[in-house]
C-alpha positions as CSV (number, residue, x, y, z in Angstrom):
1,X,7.5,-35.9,-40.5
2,X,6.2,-38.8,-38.9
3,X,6.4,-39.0,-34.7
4,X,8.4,-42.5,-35.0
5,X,11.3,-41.0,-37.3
6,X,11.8,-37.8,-35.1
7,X,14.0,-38.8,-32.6
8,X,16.3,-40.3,-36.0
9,X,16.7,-36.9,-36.8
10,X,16.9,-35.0,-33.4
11,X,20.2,-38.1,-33.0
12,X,21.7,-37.1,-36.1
13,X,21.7,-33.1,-35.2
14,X,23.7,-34.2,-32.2
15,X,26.2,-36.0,-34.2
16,X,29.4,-34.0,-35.4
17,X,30.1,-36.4,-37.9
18,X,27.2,-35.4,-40.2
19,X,28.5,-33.9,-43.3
20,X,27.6,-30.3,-43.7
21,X,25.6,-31.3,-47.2
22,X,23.3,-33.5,-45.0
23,X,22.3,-30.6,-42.3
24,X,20.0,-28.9,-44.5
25,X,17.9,-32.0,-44.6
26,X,18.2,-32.7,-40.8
27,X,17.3,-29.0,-40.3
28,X,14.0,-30.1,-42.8
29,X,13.3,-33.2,-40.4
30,X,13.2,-31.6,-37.3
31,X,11.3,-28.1,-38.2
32,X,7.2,-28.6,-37.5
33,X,4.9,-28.4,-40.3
34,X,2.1,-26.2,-40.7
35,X,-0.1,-28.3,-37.9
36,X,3.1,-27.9,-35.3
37,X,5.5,-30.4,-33.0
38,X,2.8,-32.8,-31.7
39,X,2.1,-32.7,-28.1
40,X,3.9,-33.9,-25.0
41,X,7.6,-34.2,-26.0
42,X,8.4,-33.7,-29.6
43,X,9.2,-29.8,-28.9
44,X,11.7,-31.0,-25.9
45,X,13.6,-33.4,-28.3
46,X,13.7,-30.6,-30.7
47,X,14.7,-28.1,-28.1
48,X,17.8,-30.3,-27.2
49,X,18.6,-30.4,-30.8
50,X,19.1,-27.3,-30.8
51,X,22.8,-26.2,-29.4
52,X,24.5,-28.9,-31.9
53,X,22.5,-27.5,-34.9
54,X,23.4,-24.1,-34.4
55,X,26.7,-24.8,-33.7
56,X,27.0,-25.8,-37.0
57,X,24.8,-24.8,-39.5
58,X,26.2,-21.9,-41.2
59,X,23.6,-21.1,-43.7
60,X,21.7,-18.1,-42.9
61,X,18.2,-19.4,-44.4
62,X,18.5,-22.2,-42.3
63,X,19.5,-20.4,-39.0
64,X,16.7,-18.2,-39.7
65,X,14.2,-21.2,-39.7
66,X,15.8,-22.5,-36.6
67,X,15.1,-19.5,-34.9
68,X,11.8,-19.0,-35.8
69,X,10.6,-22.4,-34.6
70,X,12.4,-22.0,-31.0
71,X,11.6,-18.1,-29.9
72,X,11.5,-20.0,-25.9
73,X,14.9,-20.7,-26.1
74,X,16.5,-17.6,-28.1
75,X,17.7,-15.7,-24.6
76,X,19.4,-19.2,-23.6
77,X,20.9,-19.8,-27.1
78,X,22.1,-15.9,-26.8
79,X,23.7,-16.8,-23.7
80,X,25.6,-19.8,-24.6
81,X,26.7,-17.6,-27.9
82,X,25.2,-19.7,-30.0
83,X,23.6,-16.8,-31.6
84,X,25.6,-14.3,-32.6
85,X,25.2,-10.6,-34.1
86,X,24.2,-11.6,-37.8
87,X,21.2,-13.4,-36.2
88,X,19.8,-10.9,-34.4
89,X,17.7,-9.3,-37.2
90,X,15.9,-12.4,-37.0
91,X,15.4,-12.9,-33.1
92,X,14.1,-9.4,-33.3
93,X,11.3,-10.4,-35.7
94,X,10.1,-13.5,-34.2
95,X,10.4,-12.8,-30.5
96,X,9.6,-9.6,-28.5
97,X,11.9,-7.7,-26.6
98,X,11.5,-8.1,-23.0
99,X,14.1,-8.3,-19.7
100,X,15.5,-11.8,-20.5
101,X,16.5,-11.1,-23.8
102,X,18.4,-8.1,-23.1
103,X,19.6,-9.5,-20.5
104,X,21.2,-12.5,-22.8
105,X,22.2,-10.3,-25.6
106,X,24.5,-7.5,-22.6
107,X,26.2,-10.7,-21.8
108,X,28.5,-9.9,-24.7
109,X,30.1,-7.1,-25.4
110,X,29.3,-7.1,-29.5
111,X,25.6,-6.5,-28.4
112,X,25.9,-3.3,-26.3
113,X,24.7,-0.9,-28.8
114,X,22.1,-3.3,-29.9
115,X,21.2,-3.2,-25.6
116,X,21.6,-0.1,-25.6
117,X,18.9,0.7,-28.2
118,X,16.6,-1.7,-27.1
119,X,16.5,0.0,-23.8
120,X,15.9,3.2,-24.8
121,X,12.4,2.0,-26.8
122,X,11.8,-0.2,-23.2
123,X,8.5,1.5,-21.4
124,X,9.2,1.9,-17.0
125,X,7.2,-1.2,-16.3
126,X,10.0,-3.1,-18.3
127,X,13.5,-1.8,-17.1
128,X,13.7,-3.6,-14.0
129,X,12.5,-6.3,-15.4
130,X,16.1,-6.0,-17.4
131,X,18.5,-6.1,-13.8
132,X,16.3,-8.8,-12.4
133,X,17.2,-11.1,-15.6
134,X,21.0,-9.9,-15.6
135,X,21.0,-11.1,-11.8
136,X,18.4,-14.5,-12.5
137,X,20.0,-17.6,-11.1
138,X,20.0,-20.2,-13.9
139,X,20.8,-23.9,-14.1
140,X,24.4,-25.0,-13.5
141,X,25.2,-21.4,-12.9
142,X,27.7,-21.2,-9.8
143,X,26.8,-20.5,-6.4
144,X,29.5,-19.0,-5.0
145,X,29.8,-16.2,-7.1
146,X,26.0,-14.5,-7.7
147,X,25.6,-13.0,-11.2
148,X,25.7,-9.3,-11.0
149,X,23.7,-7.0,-14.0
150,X,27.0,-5.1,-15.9
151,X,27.5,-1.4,-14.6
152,X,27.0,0.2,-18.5
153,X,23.8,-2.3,-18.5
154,X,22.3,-0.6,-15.0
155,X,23.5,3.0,-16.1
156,X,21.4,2.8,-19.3
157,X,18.4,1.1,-17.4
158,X,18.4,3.8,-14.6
159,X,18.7,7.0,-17.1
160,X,16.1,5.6,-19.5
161,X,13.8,5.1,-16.6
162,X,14.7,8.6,-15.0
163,X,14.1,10.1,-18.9
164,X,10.8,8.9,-18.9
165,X,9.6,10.2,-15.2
166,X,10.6,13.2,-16.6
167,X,8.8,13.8,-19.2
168,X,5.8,12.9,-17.2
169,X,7.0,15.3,-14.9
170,X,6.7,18.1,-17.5
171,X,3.7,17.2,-18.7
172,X,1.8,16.9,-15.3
173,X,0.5,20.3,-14.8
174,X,-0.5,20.5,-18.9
175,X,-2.4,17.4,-17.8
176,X,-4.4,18.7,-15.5
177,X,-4.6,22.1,-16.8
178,X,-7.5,23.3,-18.9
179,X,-11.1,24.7,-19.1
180,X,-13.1,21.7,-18.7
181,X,-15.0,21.1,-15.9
182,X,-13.7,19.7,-12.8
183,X,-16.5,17.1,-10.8
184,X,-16.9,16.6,-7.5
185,X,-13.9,13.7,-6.8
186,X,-11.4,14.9,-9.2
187,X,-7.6,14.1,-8.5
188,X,-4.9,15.5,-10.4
189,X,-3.6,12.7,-13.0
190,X,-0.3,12.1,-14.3
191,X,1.5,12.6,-11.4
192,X,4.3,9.9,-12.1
193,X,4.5,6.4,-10.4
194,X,8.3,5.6,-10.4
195,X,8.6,2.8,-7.5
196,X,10.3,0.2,-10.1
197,X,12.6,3.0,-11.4
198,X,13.5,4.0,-7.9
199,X,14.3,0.3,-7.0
200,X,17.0,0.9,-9.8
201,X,17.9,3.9,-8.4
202,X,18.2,2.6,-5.5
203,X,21.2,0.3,-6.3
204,X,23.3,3.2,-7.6
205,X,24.2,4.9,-4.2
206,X,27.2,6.0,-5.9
207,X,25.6,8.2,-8.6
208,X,22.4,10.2,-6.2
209,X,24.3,13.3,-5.5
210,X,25.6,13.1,-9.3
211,X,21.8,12.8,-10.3
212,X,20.4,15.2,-8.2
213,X,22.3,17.5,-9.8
214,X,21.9,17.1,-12.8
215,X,20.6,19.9,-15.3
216,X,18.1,17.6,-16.8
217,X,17.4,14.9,-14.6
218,X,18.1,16.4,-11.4
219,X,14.6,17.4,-10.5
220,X,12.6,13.3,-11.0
221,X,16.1,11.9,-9.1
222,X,14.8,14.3,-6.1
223,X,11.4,13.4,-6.3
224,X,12.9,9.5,-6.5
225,X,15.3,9.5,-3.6
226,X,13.0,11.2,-1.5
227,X,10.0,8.9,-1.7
228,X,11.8,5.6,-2.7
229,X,15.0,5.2,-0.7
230,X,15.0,4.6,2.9
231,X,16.1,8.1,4.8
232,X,18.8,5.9,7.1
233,X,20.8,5.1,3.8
234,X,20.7,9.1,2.2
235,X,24.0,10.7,3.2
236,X,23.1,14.6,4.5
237,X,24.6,15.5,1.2
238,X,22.2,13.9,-1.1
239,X,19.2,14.9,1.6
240,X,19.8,18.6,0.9
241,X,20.4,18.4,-2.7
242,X,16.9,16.9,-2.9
243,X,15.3,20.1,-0.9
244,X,14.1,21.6,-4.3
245,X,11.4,18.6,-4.8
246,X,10.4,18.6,-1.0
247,X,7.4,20.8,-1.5
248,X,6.5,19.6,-5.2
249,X,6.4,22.7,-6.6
250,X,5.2,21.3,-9.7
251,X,1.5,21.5,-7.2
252,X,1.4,24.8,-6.8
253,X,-1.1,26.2,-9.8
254,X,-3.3,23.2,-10.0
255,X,-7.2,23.9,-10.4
256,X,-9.6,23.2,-7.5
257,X,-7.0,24.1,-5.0
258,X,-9.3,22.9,-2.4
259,X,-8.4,19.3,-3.3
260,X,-5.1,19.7,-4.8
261,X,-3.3,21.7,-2.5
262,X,-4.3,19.5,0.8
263,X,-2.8,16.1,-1.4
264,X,-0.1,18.3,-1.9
265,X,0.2,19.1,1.6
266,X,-0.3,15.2,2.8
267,X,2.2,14.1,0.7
268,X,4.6,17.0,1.8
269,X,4.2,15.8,5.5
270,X,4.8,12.4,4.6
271,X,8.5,13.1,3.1
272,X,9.1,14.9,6.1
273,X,8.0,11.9,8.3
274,X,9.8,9.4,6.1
275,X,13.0,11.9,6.5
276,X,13.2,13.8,9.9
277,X,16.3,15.2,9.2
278,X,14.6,17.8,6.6
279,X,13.2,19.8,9.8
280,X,16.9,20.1,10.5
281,X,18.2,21.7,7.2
282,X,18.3,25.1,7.3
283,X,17.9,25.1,3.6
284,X,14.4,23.0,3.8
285,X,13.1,25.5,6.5
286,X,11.7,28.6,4.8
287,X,10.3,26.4,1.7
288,X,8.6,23.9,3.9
289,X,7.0,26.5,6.2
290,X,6.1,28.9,3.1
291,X,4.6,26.3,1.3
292,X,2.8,24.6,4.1
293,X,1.1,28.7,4.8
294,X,0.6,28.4,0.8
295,X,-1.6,25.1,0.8
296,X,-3.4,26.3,3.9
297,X,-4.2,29.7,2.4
298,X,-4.7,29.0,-1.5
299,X,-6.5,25.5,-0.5
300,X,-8.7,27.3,2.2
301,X,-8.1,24.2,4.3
302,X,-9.1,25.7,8.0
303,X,-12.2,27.4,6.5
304,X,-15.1,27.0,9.3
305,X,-17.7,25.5,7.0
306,X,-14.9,23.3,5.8
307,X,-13.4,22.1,9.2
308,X,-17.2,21.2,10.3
309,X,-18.0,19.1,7.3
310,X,-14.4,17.1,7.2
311,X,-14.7,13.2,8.2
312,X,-13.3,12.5,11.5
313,X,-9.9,10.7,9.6
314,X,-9.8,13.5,7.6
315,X,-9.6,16.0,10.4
316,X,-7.1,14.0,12.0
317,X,-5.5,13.7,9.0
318,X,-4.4,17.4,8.5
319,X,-3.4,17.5,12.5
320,X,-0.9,15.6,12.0
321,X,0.3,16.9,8.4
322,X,0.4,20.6,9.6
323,X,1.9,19.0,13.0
324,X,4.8,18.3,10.9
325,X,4.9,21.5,8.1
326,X,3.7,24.7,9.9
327,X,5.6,27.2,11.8
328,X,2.4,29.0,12.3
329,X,0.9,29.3,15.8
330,X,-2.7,30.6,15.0
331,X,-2.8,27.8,12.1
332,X,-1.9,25.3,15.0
333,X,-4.2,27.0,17.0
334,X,-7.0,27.0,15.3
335,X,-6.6,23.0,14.3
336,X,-5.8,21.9,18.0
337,X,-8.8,23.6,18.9
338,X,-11.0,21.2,16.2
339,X,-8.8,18.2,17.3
340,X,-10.2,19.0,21.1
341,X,-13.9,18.7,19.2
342,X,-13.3,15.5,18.1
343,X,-15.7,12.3,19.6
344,X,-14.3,11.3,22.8
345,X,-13.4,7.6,22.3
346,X,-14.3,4.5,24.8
347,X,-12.3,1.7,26.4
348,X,-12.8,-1.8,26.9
349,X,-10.4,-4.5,27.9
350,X,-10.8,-7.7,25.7
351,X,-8.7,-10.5,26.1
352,X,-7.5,-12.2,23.4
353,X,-5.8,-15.8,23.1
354,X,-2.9,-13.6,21.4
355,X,-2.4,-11.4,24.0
356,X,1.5,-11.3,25.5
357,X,2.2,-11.3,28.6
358,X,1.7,-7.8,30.7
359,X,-0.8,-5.1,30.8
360,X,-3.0,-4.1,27.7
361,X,-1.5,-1.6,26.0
362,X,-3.5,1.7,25.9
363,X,-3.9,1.5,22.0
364,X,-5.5,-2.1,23.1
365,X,-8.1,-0.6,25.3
366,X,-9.3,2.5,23.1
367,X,-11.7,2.2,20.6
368,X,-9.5,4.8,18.4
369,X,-6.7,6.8,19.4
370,X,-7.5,9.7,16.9
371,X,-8.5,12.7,19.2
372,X,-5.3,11.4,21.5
373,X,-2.4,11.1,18.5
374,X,-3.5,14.2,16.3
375,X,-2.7,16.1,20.0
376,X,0.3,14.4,20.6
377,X,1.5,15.1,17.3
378,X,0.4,19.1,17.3
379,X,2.3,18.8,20.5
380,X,5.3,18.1,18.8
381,X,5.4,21.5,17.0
382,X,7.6,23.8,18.7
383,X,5.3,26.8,17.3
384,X,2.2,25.3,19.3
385,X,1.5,27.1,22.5
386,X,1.6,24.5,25.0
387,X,-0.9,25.2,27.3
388,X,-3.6,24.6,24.6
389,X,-2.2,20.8,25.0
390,X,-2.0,20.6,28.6
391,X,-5.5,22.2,29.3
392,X,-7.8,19.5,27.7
393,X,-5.8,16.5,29.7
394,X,-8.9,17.2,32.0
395,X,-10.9,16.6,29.6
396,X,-9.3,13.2,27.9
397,X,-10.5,9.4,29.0
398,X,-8.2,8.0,31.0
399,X,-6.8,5.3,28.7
400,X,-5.9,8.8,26.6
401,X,-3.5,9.7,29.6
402,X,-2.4,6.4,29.5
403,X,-1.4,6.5,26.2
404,X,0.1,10.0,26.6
405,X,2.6,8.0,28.8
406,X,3.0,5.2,27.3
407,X,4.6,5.7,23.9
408,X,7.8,7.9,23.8
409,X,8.2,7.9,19.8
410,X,5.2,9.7,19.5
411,X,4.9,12.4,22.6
412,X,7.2,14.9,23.3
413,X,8.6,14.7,26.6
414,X,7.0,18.0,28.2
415,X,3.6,16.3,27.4
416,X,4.7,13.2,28.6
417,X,5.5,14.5,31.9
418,X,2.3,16.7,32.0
419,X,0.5,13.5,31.8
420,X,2.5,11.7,34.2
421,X,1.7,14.5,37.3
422,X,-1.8,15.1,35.8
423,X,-4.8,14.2,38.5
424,X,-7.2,12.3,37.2
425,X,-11.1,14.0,37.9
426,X,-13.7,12.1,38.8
427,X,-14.8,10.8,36.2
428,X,-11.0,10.0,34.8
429,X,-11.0,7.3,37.9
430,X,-13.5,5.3,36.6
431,X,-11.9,1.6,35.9
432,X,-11.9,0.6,32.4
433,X,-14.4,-2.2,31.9
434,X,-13.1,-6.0,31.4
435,X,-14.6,-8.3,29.2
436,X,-15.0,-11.5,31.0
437,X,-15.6,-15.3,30.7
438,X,-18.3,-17.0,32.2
439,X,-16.1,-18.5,34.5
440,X,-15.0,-15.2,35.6
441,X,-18.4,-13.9,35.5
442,X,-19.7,-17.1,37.8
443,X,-17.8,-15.6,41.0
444,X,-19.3,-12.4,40.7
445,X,-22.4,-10.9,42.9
446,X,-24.3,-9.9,39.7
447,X,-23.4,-10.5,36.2
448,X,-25.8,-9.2,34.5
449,X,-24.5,-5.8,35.9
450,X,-21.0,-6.5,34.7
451,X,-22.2,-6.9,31.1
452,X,-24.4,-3.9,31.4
453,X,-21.1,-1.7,32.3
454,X,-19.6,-3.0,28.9
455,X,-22.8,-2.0,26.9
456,X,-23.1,1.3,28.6
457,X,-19.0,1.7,27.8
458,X,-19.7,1.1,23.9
459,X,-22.7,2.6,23.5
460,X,-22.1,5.6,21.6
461,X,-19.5,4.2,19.4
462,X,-19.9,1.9,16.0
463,X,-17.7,-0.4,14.4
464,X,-15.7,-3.9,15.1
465,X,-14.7,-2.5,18.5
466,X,-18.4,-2.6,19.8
467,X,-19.3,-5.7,17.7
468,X,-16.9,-7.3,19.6
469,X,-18.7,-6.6,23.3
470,X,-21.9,-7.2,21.6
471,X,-20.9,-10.5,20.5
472,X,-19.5,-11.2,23.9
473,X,-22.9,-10.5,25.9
474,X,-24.4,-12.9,22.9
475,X,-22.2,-15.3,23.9
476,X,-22.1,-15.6,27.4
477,X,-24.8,-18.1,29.1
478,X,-25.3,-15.3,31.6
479,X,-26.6,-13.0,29.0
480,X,-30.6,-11.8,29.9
481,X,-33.4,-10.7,27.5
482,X,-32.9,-7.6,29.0
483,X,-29.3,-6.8,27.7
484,X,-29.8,-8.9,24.3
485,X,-32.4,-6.1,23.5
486,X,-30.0,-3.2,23.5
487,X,-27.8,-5.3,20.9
488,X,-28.1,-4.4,17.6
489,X,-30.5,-5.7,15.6
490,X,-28.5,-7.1,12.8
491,X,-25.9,-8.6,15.0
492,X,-28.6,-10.7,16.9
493,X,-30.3,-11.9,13.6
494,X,-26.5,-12.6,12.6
495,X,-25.5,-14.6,15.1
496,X,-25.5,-18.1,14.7
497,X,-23.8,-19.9,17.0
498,X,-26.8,-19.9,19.4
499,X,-30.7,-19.6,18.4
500,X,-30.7,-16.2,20.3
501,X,-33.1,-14.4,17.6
502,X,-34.7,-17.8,16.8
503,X,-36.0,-18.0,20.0
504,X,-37.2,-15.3,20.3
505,X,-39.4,-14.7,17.2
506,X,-41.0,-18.1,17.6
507,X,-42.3,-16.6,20.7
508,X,-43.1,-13.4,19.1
509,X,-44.5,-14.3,15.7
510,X,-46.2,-17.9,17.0
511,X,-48.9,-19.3,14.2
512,X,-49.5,-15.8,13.2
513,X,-48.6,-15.5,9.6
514,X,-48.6,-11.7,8.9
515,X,-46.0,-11.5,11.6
516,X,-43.7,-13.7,10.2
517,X,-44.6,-12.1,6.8
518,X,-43.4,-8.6,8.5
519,X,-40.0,-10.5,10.2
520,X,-38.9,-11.8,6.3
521,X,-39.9,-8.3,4.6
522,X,-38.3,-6.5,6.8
523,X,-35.0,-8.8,6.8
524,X,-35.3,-8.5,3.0
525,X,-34.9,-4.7,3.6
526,X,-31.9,-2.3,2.4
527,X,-32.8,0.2,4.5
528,X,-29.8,1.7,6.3
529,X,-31.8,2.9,9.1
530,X,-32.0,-1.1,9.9
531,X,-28.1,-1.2,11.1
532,X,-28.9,1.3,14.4
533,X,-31.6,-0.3,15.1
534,X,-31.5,-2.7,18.0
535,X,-33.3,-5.8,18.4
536,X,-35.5,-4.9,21.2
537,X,-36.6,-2.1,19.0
538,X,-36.8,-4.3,16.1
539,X,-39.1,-7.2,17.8
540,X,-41.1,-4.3,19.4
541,X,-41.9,-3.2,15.9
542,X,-42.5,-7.0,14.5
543,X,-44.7,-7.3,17.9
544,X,-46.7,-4.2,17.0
545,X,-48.2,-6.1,13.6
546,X,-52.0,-6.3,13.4
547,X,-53.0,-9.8,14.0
């Protein structure tokens, strides 16, 4: 149809007083061809067409034809009940199912076994997708009373979605069951991810304890409530009922227990940190401490050999997971002892332009509060002996004590208190160092001895907190070629916002070629050795080239 006639047509589909013999031909004058509606506007005039077409063509080739040409506006059409149920065979062909279309067809009450269907073949990526749409604002729609997704609608949503986590459920230890070799970073698989059902879930308040115990689905609604709903908002009834999934016992035979039983373990402690109250239960008690004995014993977690190789986060890591699990006092013991082990950290004051007003807090001044929290949290435990605690305060850096009395939500009050009355030693007396300006650093007797306290603070320790005081010495003008040598190489030759390293290879390298040669080969160089070396160690070596 030509573009000049088109708007004829989409007028006469708006008019009621066409004659019912002429709609098959205005139907004919507004449907594309095989090359389409031609770009920019003819789809919107035939778009508005639309609601007075269907409203009166009756004919179901026709309808058919109308609906195939406008799958965009089918979950409006649905919605103003334009389309009714003898067209949905033919929505459902040209159209795929999705939230908003549901979500148009539950709008009337002819559809629900339709919806109801449709739900049931949805995957769990989809079904929220459903609510959201029953809920969407839309054009015109009134503001003073929200739309809100029909109870049967949500019912069939959440027990679709709680079907499917439960068949993953079953199948999770088949899924990682087996003969076939297990390599070195192997995770167990399958293990379900039900966030979007459980933000369903979590606008049914009225049906958890009905769902956690149920027969069927009793077990996934545990699992959901416990790592999807906020603890303040589960009554102490529904809390208990979901004891059963607090240990995931659906963990307990996995292969390479080594692995699978300390995740199972970390995710244990972190229910029972997102819900304190399960410490309380009576009937959560015996399961938690058996299983947490379990996953140390089957998983071999506090093996010697083991405990030595473990990353530093990973050591910490388990402190605070059997912190919050174990009723055993040679288990505590024995990782209180390899906390104590841990790298003692540093503290530097930096001020920052973001800084509030007060004191920097002790977690401000420490370059890691690892060794610090992991004790405060073994603390915690009841079933620790105390005096393991109390006897390395000696032993802490002083912004550790600090910290010990700083923050109530995380140290119990006995240590608190110990920390409080706790005499510093000698070395605990020494001042924290204080980045400074250069106007601060202009009123003092030497300078360069100020920033050589903040180098000698750092100087065991890697990571943003020392960048930071290196970058500080870089940047001050009272900076000497003495303490720019004991900065890191790579941060010198980094550094950009003064020619520090420029400087000083010009004088180095001069007209000599081969040395400059050496400077860009070893710059080139992916060495890792390269990122501990400093650049008084670095120019020594470009120095040392033959001439």
């Amino acid at each position: 149809m030509n573009g000049t006639e088109y708007r004829m047509w989409a007028r006469l589909a708006q008019r009621e007083d066409v004659p019912e013999a002429g709609l098959a031909a205005v139907v004919d004058g507004l449907l594309p061809g095989d090359e389409g509606f031609l770009p920019g506007w003819q789809e919107d005039v035939f778009q508005e067409a639309l609601p007075g077409l269907f409203g009166r063509v009756g004919e179901r080739e026709l309808r058919d034809r109308l609906i195939v040409a406008s799958p965009r506006r089918i979950p409006e059409l649905i919605r103003q009940g334009l389309l009714g149920p003898l067209d949905v065979p033919a929505v459902l062909r040209c159209r795929p199912v999705d939230g908003e279309l549901i979500a148009a067809l539950a709008l009337h009450e002819a559809h629900r076994d339709l919806v109801l269907g449709l739900v049931g073949s949805l995957g769990h990526q989809d079904l929220f997708e459903v609510v959201l749409a029953a809920e969407r604002l839309r054009p015109g729609s009134d503001l003073s009373r929200l739309p809100v997704a029909p109870e049967w609608l949500v019912d069939a949503v959440l027990r679709r979605g709680l079907g499917l986590m439960a068949a993953k459920l079953d199948a999770f230890a088949s899924v990682n069951s087996g003969a076939r070799a297990k390599g070195r970073y192997w995770q167990p698989s399958g293990w379900p991810s039900w966030n979007t059902v459980g933000m369903v879930l979590e606008r049914c308040p009225d049906r958890w304890l009905e769902l956690a115990r149920d027969e069927t689905l009793g077990r996934v609604a545990q699992h959901m409530l416990l790592d999807c709903v906020k603890t303040e908002e589960l009554p102490d009834e529904v809390l208990a009922a979901c004891v059963p999934a607090l240990v995931l016992p659906e963990w307990a035979d996995l292969p390479m227990p080594g692995k699978s039983q300390r995740l199972r373990l970390q995710n244990i402690a972190r229910r029972v940190n997102l819900h304190p109250r399960l410490k309380e239960l009576a009937t959560a008690t015996a399961p938690l401490r058996e299983t947490a004995a379990y996953c140390v014993r089957t998983g071999g977690l506090l093996h010697t050999r083991k405990l030595r190789d473990l990353p530093l986060h990973e050591v910490v890591s388990l402190a605070h997971d059997l912190a919050l699990t174990s009723n055993d006092a040679k288990t505590l013991a024995k990782v209180c002892e390899v906390v104590a082990q841990l790298p003692r950290p540093t503290a530097v004051e930096r001020p920052s332009p973001y800084d509030g007003p007060g004191a920097p807090t002790p977690k401000g001044l420490l370059s890691d509060d690892n060794r610090v929290s992991a004790l405060a949290a073994l603390a915690c435990n009841p079933y620790l002996d105390r005096r393991l605690v109390s006897g390395l305060l000696a032993h802490l850096h002083p912004a550790e004590i600090r910290w010990l009395r700083a923050y109530d939500d995380a140290v119990p009050a006995w240590l608190k208190d110990a920390a409080a009355q706790h005499k510093p030693s000698p070395t605990q007396q020494q001042e924290v160092p204080r980045l400074l300006t250069d106007e601060e650093l202009d009123s003092r007797e030497d300078p360069e001895a100020v920033m050589q306290s903040w180098l000698d603070a750092v100087k065991e320790h890697r990571g943003s907190f020392f960048d930071q005081v290196e970058y500080a010495v870089l940047g001050s003008r009272h900076r000497t070629e003495a303490l720019v040598r004991q900065v890191r190489a790579h941060i010198v030759l980094s550094y950009y916002e003064q020619p520090v390293a420029a400087d000083v290879l010009v004088r180095v390298c001069g007209d000599d070629p081969a040395r400059w040669h050496a400077v860009a080969e070893a710059l080139g160089s992916k060495a890792l050795g390269r990122f501990d070396e400093t650049f008084g160690q670095f120019i020594d070596r470009m120095a040392a080239q033959p001439v």
